[in-house]
N, C-alpha and C positions, 0 to 999 in steps of 0.2 A: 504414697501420698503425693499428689499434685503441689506442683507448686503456685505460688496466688498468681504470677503469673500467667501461667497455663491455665489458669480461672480465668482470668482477665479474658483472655486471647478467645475460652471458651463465650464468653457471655456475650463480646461483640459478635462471632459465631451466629451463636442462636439470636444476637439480637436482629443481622442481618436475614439470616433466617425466616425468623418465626415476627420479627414486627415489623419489618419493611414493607409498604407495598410498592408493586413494580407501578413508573410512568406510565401515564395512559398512551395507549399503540408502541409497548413497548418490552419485550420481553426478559433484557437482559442490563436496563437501568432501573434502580429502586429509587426512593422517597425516602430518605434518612432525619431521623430529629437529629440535628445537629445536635444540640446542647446535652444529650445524654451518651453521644456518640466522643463528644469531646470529655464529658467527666470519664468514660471508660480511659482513652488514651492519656490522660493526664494521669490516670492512678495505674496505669502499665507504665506512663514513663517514669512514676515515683518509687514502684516496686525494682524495675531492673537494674539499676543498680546495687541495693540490697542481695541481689541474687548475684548477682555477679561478683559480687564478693565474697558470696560464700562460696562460689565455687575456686575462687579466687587463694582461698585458703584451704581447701580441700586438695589443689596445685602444690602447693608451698608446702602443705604434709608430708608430701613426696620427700623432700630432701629431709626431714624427722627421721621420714623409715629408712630412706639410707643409711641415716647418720648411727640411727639406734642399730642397724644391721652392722655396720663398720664398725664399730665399738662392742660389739658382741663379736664379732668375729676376731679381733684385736684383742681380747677379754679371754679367747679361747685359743689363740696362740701365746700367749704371755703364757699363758695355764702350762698350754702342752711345754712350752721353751724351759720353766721353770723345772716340771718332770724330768725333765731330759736332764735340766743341768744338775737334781739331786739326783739321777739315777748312775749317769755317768760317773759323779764324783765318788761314786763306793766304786773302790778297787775291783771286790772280788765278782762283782756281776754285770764290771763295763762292757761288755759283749752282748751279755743281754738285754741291757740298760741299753743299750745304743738304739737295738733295734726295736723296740718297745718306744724308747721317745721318736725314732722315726716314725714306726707306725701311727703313735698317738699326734704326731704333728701332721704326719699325709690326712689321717680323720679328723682333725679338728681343722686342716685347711678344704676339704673336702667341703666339712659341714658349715665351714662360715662364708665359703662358696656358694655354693647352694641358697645358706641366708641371703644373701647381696641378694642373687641371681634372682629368686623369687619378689623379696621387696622390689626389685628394680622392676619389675614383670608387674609389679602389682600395683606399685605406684606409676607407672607408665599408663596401664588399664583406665586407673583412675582419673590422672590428666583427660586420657583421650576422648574418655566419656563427658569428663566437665566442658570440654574444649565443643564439643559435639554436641550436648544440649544448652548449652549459651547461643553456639551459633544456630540450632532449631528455633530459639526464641525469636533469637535477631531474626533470622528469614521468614519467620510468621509477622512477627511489628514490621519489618520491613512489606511484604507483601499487603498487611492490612492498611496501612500509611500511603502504599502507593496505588490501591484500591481506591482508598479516599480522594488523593487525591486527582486520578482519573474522573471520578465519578463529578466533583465540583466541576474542573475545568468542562467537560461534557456540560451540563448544567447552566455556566457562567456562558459559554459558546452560544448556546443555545436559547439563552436569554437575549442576549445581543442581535443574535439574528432575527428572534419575534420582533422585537423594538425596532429595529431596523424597515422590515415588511411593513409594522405597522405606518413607521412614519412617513414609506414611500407609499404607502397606500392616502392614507390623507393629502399627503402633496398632491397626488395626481388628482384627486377629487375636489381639490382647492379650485385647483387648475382648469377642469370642468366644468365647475362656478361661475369664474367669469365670463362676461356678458362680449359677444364679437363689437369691438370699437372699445374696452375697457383697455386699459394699462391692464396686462396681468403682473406688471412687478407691484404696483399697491398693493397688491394683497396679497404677496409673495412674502414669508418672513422665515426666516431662517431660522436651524436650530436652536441659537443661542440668544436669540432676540428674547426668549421668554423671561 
C-alpha cells in the first residue's frame, strides 16, 4: 500500500504529464495551472511530516527489540545460573550437575546470542529502509520543487525580455515619428513618466 505521499508525488506526475501543455515553439517547457499545481504541494508539504514520523517511530522500535531481546536473553541466563546453582548444590551428582549447567549456560548464552544478533540484524534492516524511503521522498519533493522552480524563473526571464523588445520597439518607432527640425526630446518620455 502507497503511501499518500507517494499519491501526491504521483498525481503532480501525471498532472505534468497528461494536462500540461508544452509553450508554443517549444518542446521541453510546459504551461502549468499554478493554483492546482500549488494545492498539490501544500497537501505534500502537510502530509510529510506525518510520514516522517511514522517512520520516525518504526527507528525508535529498534531499541524495543533490543531491549525485549536483552531481557529474554538476561531471562535465560538467570534460568540457566539458577539450574546450576540447584544442581550443584546436591552433593551426590555435583559432577554431573556442573556439566549439565555448563552446558545449559553455553545453550542458553548461545540462544540469547543469536536473539540480540538477529533483532539487531532486523532492526538495523528496518532503520535502513525507513532512513531510505524518507530520503526517496525528499529527492522526488526536492526534484519536483526545483522543476517548479526552474520552470517560473524560465517564464519570469522571458517575460521581461518580451517587455523589454516590445518597449524598444515602440521607442524606436516614436523616434521615427518625429518630423526633421522637430525636438525629438518632446516627445521622448521615459519608462516611468506613465
Amino acid at each position: 500500500m502507497s503511501s499518500r505521499i507517494e499519491q501526491i508525488i504521483e498525481e503532480i506526475e501525471e498532472y505534468i504529464d497528461r494536462d500540461c501543455k508544452y509553450q508554443p515553439l517549444s518542446t521541453t517547457k510546459i504551461i502549468v495551472n499554478k493554483e492546482h499545481l500549488d494545492e498539490l504541494l501544500r497537501e505534500l508539504r502537510m502530509k510529510t511530516p506525518d510520514e516522517i514520523k511514522r517512520y520516525q517511530k518504526i527507528i525508535a522500535n529498534r531499541d524495543a527489540i533490543l531491549a525485549d531481546a536483552q531481557a529474554k536473553a538476561d531471562t535465560m541466563i538467570e534460568e540457566a545460573q539458577v539450574q546450576t546453582s540447584e544442581l550443584v548444590s546436591e552433593h551426590e551428582i555435583m559432577q554431573q550437575a556442573y556439566a549439565q549447567a555448563n552446558e545449559i549456560v553455553t545453550q542458553a548464552t548461545a540462544q540469547a546470542q543469536e536473539i540480540v544478533d538477529n533483532a539487531t540484524i532486523e532492526a538495523n534492516e528496518i532503520r535502513a529502509g525507513a532512513i531510505q524511503y524518507t530520503d526517496d521522498l525528499m529527492a522526488n519533493a526536492e526534484s519536483i520543487i526545483g522543476h517548479t522552480l526552474d520552470s517560473y524563473t524560465t517564464k519570469y526571464d522571458g517575460l521581461i525580455n518580451s517587455l523589454q523588445e516590445c518597449y524598444d520597439v515602440v521607442r524606436n518607432n516614436r523616434q521615427e515619428l518625429v518630423m526633421p527640425g522637430d525636438n525629438p526630446d518632446a516627445y521622448e518620455q521615459q519608462p516611468g513618466d506613465m
